[in-house]
VOGU-3710 file (C-alpha; in Angstrom, 3 decimals, decimal comma):
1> xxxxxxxxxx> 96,610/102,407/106,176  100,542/103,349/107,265  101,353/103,807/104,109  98,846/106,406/103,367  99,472/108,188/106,752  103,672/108,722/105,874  103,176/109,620/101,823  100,749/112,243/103,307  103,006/113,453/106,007  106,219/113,554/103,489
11> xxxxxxxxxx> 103,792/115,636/100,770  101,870/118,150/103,311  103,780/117,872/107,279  106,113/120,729/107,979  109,787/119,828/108,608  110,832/118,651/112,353  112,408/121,711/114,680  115,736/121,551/115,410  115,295/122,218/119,116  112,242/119,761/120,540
21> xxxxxxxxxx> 112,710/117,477/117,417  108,779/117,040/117,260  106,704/117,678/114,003  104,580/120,913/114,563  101,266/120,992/112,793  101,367/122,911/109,497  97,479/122,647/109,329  95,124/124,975/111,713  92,851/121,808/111,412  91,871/118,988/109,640
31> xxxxxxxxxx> 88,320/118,373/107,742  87,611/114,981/106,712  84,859/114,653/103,743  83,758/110,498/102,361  82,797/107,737/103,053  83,742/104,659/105,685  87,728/105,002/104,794  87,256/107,886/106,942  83,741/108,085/108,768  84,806/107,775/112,626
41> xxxxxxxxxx> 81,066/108,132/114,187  78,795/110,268/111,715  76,510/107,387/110,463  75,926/106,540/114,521  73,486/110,075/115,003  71,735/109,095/111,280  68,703/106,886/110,963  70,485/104,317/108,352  71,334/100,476/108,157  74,574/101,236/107,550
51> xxxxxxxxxx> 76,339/101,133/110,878  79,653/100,097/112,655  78,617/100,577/116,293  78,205/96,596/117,031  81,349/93,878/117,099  83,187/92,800/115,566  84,403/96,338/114,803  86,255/97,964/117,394  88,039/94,962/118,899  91,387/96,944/118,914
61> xxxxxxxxxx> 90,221/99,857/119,532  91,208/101,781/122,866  88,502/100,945/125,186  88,090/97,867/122,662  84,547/99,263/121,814  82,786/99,817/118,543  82,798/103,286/117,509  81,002/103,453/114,212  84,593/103,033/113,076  84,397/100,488/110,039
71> xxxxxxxxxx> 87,245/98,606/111,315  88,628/97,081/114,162  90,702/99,637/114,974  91,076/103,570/114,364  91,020/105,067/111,069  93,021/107,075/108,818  91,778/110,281/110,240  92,881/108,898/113,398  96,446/107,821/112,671  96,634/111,556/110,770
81> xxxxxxxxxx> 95,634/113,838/113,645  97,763/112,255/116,133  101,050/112,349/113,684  100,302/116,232/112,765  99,885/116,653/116,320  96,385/118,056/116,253  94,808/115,446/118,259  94,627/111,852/119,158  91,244/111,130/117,182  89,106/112,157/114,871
91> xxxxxxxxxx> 85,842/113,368/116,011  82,694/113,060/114,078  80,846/116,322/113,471  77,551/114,977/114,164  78,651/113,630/118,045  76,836/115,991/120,233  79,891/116,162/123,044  82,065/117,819/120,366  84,329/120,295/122,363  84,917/123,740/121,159
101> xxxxxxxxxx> 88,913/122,560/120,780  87,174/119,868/118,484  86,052/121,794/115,724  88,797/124,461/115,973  90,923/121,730/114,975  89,144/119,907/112,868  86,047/117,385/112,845  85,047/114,536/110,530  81,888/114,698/107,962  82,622/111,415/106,661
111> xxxxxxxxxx> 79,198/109,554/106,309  79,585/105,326/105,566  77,696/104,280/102,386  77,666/107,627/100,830  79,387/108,944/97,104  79,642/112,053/94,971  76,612/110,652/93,736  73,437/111,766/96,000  71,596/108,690/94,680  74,116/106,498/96,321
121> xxxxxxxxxx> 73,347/107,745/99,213  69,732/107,103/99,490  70,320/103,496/99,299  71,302/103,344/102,644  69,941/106,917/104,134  73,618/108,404/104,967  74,844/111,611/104,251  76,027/112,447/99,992  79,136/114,602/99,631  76,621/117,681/98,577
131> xxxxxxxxxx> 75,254/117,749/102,728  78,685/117,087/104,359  80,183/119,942/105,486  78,852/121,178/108,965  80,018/124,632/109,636  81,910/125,489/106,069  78,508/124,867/104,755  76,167/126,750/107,467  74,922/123,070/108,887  72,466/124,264/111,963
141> xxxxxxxxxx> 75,201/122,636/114,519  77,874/124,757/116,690  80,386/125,947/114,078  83,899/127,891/114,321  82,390/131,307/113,779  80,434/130,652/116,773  83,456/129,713/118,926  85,986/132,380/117,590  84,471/135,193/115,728  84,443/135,049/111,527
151> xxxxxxxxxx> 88,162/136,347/111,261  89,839/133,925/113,123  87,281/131,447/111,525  88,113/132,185/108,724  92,120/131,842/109,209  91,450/128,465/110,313  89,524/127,169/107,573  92,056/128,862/105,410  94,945/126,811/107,002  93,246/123,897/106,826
161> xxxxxxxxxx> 94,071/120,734/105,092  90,886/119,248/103,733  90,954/115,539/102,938  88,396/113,930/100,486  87,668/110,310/99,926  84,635/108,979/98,064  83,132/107,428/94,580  84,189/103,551/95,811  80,430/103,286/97,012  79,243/104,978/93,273
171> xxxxxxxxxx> 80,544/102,294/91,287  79,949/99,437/93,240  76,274/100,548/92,829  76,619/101,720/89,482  77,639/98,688/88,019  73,901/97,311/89,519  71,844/100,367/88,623  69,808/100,929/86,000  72,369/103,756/85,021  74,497/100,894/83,558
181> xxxxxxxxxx> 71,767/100,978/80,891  71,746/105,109/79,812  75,629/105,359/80,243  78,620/102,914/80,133  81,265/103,596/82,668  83,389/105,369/81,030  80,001/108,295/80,834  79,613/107,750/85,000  83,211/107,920/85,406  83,143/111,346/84,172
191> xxxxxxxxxx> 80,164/112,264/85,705  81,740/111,733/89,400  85,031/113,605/88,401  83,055/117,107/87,379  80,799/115,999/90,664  84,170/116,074/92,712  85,520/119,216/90,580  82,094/121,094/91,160  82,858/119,451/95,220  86,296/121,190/95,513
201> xxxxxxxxxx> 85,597/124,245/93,858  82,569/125,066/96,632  84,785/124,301/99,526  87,207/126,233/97,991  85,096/128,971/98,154  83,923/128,522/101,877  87,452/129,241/102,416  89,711/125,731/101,943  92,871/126,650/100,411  94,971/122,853/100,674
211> xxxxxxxxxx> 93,256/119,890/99,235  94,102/116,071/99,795  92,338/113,859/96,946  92,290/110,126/97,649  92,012/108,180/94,578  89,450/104,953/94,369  90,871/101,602/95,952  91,025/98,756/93,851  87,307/97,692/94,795  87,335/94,935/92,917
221> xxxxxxxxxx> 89,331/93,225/96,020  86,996/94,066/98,441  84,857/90,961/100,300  81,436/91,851/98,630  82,486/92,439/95,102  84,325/89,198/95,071  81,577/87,355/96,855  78,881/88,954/94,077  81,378/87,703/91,143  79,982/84,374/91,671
231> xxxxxxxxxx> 84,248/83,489/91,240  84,744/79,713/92,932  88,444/81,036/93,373  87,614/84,013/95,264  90,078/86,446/92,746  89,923/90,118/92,656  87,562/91,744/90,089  90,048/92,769/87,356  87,458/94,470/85,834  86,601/96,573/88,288
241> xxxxxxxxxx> 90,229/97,129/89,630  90,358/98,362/85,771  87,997/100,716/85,604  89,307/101,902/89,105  92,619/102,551/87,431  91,179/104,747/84,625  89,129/106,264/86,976  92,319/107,243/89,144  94,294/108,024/86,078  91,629/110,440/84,548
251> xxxxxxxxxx> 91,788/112,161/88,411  95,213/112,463/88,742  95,181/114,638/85,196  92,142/116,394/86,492  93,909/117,757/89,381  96,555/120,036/87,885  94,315/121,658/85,841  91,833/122,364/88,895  94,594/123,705/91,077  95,272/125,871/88,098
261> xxxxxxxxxx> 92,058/127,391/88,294  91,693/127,942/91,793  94,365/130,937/92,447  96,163/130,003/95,654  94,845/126,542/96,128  97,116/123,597/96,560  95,919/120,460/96,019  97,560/116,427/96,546  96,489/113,780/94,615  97,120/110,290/97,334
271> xxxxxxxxxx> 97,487/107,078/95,151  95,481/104,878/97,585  94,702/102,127/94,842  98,956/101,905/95,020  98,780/102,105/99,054  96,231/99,678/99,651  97,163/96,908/96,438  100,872/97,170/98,185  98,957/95,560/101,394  96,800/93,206/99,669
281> xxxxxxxxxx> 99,893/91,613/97,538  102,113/91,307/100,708  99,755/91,444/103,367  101,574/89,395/106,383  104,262/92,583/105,700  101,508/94,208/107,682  100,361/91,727/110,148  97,096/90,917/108,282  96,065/87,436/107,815  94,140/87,578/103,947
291> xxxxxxxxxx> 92,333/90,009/101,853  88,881/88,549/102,786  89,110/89,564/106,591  90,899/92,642/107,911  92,453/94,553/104,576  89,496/95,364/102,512  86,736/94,827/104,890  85,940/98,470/105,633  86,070/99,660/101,608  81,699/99,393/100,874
301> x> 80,289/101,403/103,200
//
């Protein structure tokens, strides 16, 4: 994930002070909205199969514990909040010791297994896109307003960099859903991107003003889509790493055009299908062993 973690701090960090030569945090706080690229907990306080908190998965982690973290070590968010300076983790919203300095700064509604697509979700009972959002969407749980009073609330929000990642988990299901016979993908691909437009555009009017985007992955890499191909060789999907590219290509020209529309919003499109195929093709650049193990295994769910 270092890649993603320095194009994001080159496109939204402010510049190092002269004096203490430390980055200080542009962002109030940072919200984190998907699905396991960025879930650090959520999916633990949900009644649903899908579920990190066992081993292998947090092996590396401090305390070398599982977390609900869909990996083996900390996540995105993680690696994000400590370079901004905000914190050292990530906490998800639904974790019941959240401290008041928590969601001032910024929590996680990530939920593994979910999509822009609220049927996606109820595969695996975990939390759609449309019911993440704790406090910026009036979620029953202790929110800023509570903690600082609706002005300084809303200043926060306002500052705020929110980060989105989702619609891997759509199309790996779409492409075994009966929706594969009403629309091709082409249809579905545009129904997630006015899904994520329609996504934006309420948050933006909760109050989020700076936007991060993550595009899809190239899915077709990951463990269970090569293990469903049936492929003896064990290759990438190019299919689906196709359709991920259109997908991400039809997103990126999407973007402008919202940004447009949405006075004094400012929002990043992150090229994670570049990021993560960069890792995959020279992998022992990064310490990982193969594509089947560490790299990809986090991607469905």
């Amino acid at each position: 994930m270092a890649p993603l973690v320095l194009l994001l701090v080159l496109l939204l960090s402010s510049t190092t002070t002269s004096s203490s030569k430390r980055i200080q945090p542009k962002f109030s706080a940072i919200f984190y909205f998907g699905d396991s690229i960025l879930d650090t907990g959520n999916n633990n306080h949900i009644p649903t199969v899908a579920l990190a908190n066992h081993v292998p998965y947090g092996r590396d982690f401090p305390g070398k514990k599982p977390t609900g973290r869909f990996s083996n070590g900390r996540l995105l968010p993680d690696l994000l909040n400590e370079r901004l300076q905000l914190k050292e983790f990530s906490p998800p919203f639904l974790d019941k010791k959240l401290s008041s300095n928590d969601i001032m700064t910024g929590v996680n509604f990530a939920s593994a297994g979910s999509g822009f697509d609220d049927q996606t979700s109820q595969l695996s009972n975990t939390l759609p896109m449309s019911k993440q959002g704790g406090p910026l969407q009036g979620l029953p749980q202790p929110s800023q307003r509570d903690i600082v009073g609706d002005k300084e609330a809303s200043r926060i929000v306002a500052n705020s960099l929110i980060f989105i990642s989702s619609g891997t988990n759509d199309f790996s299901h779409f492409y075994r859903s009966s929706k594969r016979r009403k629309m091709d993908i082409n249809d579905y691909q545009d129904v997630i991107l006015r899904t994520a437009q329609g996504y934006v555009k309420e948050i933006f009017d909760l109050g989020g003003r700076q936007f991060s985007l993550a595009s899809l992955p190239p899915f077709g890499c990951t463990p269970i889509e090569i293990t469903l191909s049936k492929d003896p060789d064990r290759a990438c999907v190019d299919e689906q790493n196709w359709d991920a590219q259109v997908y991400n290509s039809k997103l990126r020209k999407l973007l402008p055009t919202l940004q447009g529309s949405l006075h004094g919003s400012k929002i990043v499109y992150i090229d994670a299908y570049k990021a993560l195929m960069e890792i995959i093709e020279d992998h022992t650049k990064y310490g990982t062993f193969s594509i089947n193990t560490r790299i990809m295994a986090n991607l469905l769910w």
